[in-house]
C-alpha positions as CSV (number, residue, x, y, z in Angstrom):
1,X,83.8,101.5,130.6
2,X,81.3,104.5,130.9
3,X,78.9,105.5,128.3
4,X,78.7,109.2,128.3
5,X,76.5,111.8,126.4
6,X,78.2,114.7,126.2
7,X,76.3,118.3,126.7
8,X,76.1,120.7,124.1
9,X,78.8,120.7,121.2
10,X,80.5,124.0,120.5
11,X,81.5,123.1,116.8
12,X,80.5,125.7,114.0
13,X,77.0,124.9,112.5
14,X,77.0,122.6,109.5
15,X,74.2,123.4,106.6
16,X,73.9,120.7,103.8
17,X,70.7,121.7,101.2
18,X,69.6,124.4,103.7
19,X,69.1,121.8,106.2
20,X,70.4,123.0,110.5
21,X,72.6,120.4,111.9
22,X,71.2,119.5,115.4
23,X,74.5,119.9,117.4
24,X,73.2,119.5,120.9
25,X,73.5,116.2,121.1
26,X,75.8,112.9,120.2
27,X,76.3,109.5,119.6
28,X,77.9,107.7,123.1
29,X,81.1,107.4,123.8
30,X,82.3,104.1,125.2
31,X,85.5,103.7,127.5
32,X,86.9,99.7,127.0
33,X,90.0,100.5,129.5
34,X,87.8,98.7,132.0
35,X,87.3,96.0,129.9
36,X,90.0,94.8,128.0
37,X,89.7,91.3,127.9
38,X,87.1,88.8,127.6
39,X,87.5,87.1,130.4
40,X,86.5,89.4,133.0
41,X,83.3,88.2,132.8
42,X,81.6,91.1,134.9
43,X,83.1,93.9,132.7
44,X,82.2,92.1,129.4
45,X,78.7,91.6,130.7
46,X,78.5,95.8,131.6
47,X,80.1,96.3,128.1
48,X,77.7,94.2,126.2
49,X,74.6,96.5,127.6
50,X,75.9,99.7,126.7
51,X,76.8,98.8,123.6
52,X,73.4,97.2,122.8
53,X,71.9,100.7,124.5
54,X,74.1,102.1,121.8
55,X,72.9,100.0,118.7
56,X,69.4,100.6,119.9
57,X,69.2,104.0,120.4
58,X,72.0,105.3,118.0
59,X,73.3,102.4,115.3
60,X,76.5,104.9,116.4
61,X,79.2,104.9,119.2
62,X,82.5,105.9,119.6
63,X,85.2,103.8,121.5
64,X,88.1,105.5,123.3
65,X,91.0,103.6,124.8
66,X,90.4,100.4,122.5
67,X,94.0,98.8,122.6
68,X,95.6,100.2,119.6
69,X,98.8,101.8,120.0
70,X,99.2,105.8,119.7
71,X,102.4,105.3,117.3
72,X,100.7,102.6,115.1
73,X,97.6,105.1,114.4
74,X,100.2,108.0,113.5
75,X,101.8,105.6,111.3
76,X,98.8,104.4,109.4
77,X,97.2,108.3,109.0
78,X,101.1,109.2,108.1
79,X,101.1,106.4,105.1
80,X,97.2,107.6,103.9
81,X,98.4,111.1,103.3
82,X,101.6,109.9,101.6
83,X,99.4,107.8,99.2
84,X,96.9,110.8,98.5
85,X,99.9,113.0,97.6
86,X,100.4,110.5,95.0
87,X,100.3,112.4,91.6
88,X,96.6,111.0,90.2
89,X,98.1,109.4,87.1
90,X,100.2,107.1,90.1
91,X,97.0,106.6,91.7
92,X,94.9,105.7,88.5
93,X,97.7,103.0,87.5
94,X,95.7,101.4,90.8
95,X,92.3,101.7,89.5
96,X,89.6,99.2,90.8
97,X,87.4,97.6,88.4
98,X,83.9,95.4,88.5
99,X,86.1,92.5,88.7
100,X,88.5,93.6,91.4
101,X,87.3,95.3,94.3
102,X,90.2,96.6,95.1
103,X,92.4,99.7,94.5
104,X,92.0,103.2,93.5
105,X,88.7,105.3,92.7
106,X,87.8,108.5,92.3
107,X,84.2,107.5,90.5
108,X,82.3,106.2,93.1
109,X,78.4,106.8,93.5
110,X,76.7,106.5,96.5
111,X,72.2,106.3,95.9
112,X,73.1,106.7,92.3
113,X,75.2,110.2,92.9
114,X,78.7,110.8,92.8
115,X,80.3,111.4,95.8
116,X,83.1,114.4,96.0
117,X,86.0,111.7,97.5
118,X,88.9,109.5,96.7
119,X,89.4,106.0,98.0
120,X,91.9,103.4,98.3
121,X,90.1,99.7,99.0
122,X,92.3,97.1,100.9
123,X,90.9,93.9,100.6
124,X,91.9,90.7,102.7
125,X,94.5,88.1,101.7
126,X,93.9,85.2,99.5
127,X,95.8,82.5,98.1
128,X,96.2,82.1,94.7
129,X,93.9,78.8,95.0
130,X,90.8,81.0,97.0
131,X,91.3,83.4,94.1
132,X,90.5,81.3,91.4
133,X,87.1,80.3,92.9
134,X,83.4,81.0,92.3
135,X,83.0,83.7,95.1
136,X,81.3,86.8,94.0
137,X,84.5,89.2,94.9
138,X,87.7,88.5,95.0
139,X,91.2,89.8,93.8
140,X,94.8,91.0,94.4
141,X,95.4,94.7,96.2
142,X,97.4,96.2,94.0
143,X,100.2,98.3,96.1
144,X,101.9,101.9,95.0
145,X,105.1,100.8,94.0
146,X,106.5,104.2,94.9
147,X,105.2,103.6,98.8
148,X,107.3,100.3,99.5
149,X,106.7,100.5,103.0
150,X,102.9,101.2,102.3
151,X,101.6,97.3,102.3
152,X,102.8,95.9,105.7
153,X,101.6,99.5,107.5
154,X,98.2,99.2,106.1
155,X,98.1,95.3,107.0
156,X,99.2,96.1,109.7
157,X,96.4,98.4,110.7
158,X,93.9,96.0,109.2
159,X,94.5,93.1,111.5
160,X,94.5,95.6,114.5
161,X,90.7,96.6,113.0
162,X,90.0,92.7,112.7
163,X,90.6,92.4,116.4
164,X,88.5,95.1,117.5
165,X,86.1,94.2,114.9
166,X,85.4,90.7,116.7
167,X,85.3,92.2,120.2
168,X,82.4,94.1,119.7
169,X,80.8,91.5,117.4
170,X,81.0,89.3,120.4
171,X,80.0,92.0,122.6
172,X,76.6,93.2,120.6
173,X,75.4,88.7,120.5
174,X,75.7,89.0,124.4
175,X,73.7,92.0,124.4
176,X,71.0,90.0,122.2
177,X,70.8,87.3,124.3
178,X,73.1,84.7,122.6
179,X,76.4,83.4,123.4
180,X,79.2,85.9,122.7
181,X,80.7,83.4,119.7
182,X,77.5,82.6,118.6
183,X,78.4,84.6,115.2
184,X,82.2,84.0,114.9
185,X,81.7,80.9,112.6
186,X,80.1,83.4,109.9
187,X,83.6,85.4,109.8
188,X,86.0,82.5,109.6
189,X,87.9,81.0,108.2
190,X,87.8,83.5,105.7
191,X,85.5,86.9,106.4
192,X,85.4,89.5,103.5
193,X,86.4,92.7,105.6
194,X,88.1,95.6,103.9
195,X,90.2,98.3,104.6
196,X,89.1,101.7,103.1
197,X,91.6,105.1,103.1
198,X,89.1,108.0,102.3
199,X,90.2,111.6,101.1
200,X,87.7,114.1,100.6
201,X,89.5,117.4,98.7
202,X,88.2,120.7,98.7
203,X,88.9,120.3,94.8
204,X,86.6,118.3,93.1
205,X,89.0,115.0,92.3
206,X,87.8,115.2,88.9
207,X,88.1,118.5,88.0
208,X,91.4,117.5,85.6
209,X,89.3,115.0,83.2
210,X,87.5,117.8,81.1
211,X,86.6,115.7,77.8
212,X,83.6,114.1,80.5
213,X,80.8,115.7,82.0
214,X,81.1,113.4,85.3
215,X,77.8,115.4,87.3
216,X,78.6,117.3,90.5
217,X,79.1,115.8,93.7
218,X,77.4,117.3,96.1
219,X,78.5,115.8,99.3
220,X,81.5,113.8,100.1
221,X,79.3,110.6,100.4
222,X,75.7,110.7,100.1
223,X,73.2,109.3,102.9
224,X,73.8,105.6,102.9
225,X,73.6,102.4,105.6
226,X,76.6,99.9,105.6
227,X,76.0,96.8,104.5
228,X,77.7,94.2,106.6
229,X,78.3,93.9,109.9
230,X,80.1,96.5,111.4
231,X,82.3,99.5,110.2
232,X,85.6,101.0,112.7
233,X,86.3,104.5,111.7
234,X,89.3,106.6,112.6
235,X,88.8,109.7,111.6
236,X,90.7,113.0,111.3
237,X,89.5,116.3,113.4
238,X,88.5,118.3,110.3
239,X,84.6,116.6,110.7
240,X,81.9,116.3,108.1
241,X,80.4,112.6,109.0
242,X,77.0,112.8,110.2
243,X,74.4,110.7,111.2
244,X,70.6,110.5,111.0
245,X,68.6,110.0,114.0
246,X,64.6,110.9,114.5
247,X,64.7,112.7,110.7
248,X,67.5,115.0,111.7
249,X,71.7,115.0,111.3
250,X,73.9,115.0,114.1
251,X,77.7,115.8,113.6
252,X,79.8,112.9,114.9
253,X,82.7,115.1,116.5
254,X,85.9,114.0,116.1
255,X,87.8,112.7,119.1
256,X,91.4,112.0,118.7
257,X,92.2,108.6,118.9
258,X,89.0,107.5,119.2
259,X,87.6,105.0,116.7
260,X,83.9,105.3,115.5
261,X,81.5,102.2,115.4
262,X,78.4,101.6,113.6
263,X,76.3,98.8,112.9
264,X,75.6,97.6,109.2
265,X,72.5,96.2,107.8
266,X,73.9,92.6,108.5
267,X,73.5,93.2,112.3
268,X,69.9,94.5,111.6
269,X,68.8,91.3,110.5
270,X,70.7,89.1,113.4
271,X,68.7,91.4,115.6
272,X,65.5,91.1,113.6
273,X,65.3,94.8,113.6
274,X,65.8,95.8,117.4
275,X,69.4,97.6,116.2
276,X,69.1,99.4,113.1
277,X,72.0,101.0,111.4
278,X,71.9,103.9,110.8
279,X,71.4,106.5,107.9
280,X,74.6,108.6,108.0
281,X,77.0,110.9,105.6
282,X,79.6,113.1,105.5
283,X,79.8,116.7,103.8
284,X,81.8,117.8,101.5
285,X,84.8,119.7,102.2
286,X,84.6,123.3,101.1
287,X,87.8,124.7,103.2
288,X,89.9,122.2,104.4
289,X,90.6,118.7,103.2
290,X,89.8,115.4,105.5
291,X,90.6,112.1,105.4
292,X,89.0,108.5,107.2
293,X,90.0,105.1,107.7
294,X,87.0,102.8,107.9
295,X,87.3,99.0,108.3
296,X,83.9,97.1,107.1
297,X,83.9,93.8,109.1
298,X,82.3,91.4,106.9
299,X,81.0,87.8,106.8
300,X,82.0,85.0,104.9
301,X,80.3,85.0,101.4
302,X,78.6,81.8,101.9
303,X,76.8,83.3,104.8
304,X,73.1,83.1,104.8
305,X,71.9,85.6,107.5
306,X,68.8,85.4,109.7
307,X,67.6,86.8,112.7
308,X,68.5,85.5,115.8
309,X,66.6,83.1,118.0
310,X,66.7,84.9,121.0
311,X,63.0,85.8,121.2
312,X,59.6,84.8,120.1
313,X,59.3,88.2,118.2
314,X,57.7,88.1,114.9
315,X,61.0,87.4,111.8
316,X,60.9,90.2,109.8
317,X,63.3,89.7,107.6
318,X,64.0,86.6,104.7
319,X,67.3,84.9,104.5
320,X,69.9,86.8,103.1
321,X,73.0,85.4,101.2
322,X,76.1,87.9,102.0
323,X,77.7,87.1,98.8
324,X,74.8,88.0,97.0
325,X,73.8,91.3,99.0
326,X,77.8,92.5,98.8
327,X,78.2,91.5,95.1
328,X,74.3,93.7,94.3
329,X,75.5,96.5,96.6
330,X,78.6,96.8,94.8
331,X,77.0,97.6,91.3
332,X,75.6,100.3,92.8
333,X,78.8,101.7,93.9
334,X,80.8,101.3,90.9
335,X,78.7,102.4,88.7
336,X,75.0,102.8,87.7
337,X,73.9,99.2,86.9
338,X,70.1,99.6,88.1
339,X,68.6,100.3,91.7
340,X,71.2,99.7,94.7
341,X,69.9,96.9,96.4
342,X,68.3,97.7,100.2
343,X,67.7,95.9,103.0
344,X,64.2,96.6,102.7
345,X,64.2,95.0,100.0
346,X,63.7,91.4,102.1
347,X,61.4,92.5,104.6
348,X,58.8,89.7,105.2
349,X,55.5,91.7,103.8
């Protein structure tokens, strides 16, 4: 479990809008081998301040020898690529909507501005009861039907995320000074996590619907924070995600097998604004395509998050309802229904 920096990064120099990428320095990197289960309470302890260092310094970390196996990763990148090679009229049969969260798109804005990308949202598993509730997002993942093996893989990977997901959560409370489970109530019984397959193209992905003038996309997601809790990323070794750190983008540089973490807005409020998370973005391709798994580690929609009480700093932020935040943040993303909510927004003036 050793947080390392590492020295200077020879990766070619990425330019976005004229701007020089910074490519001296990088988010840590975080080894759990050490530390693979709770209950060596001396490890978890160790882990729980660098990973707080981490979130206070960066909003950014990678994790290397985190528990999931070699072959399942291959497996899971092996099914994303099969499902991108998908002829697009296959893929639009799977379109999302405003009502259902989850599916295909290849429309999606990020600040109000199209980002050069297709996605495939995995949401988690409801009953046909839980779907016919009042929660703000909920609905059936529809599957490619020419992919029958597609589903259980992708579950698959998305209860391996789940696992991780709760073993840093538990992690970043110790490093705030609360007991480790002191959040795990606001995840179960049933969290609102999701399972995102990213493909940026070199192509634009809209470059075949001509009767539309769809705007340009001029990166492959623009600047943005997460809005829950945490994010998991595998990513490919093509690059392009950065991050934002003193007014200035680092390139997060891939490492195989290593799975990226950074804090969401959620976990900004919990620590009344000691971790913040992070600005970050990814390029768009212009020579090679990439591709990224992220996993966004939500709460429960009934949770009303509020910094913790565990010091007699001033709150800064008002109560926020996750089912509210999520179903406000959304609009954005789909489409352009008005400003994209922030989490500025309920700072305490």
């Amino acid at each position: 479990m050793n947080s390392k920096t590492p020295g200077e990064i020879r990766v070619a120099d990425i330019q976005s809008s004229n701007e020089k990428i910074i490519l001296e320095k990088n988010v840590p990197i975080i080894d759990l081998d050490e530390c693979s289960s709770e209950s060596n309470s001396d490890g978890f302890n160790k882990l729980s301040k660098e990973i707080g260092r981490a979130c206070r310094d960066w909003g950014f970390f990678q994790v290397v020898n985190h528990g999931i196996p070699d072959a399942s990763l291959d497996e899971t990148w092996l099914a994303t690529k099969n499902f991108f090679c998908l002829p697009k009229s296959e893929k639009r049969k799977l379109n999302r909507s405003s009502d259902n969260p989850w599916g295909f798109f290849d429309h999606e804005l990020t600040k109000n501005k199209r980002d050069k990308k297709e996605i495939f949202d995995i949401g988690p598993l409801h009953s046909d009861e839980e779907l016919s509730s009042e929660e703000p997002f909920l609905g059936k993942t529809p599957w490619p039907k020419l992919l029958p093996e597609f589903e259980q893989c992708m579950r698959k990977h998305f209860k391996a995320c789940e696992k991780l997901s709760l073993f840093i959560l538990k992690a970043i409370c110790l490093s705030l000074g609360v007991d480790k489970d002191h959040l795990t109530d606001c995840f179960f019984p049933k969290h609102t996590s999701f399972l995102r397959l990213n493909y940026y193209p070199v192509d634009d992905p809209l470059a075949d619907l001509k009767v539309q003038d769809h705007g340009e996309a001029g990166l492959g997601v623009h600047h943005h924070t997460d809005s829950g809790a945490l994010t998991i990323l595998s990513q490919d070794n093509i690059g392009g995600l950065q991050v934002n750190k003193g007014g200035r983008w680092y390139p997060v540089t891939p490492i195989d097998r290593a799975f990226v973490i950074n804090i969401g807005d959620m976990v900004q409020v919990w620590s009344n604004g000691e971790y913040r998370a992070a600005l970050h973005r990814v390029v768009a391709m212009d020579k090679e395509d990439r591709y990224s798994l992220p996993f966004f580690y939500n709460p429960t929609y009934s949770t009303n998050v509020n910094p913790l009480n565990s010091n007699n700093s001033t709150r800064l932020y008002k109560e926020i309802n996750w089912g509210e935040f999520r179903r406000k943040r959304a609009d954005g993303d789909f489409a352009n229904l008005g400003k994209e909510v922030q989490i500025d927004d309920y700072l305490i003036v």
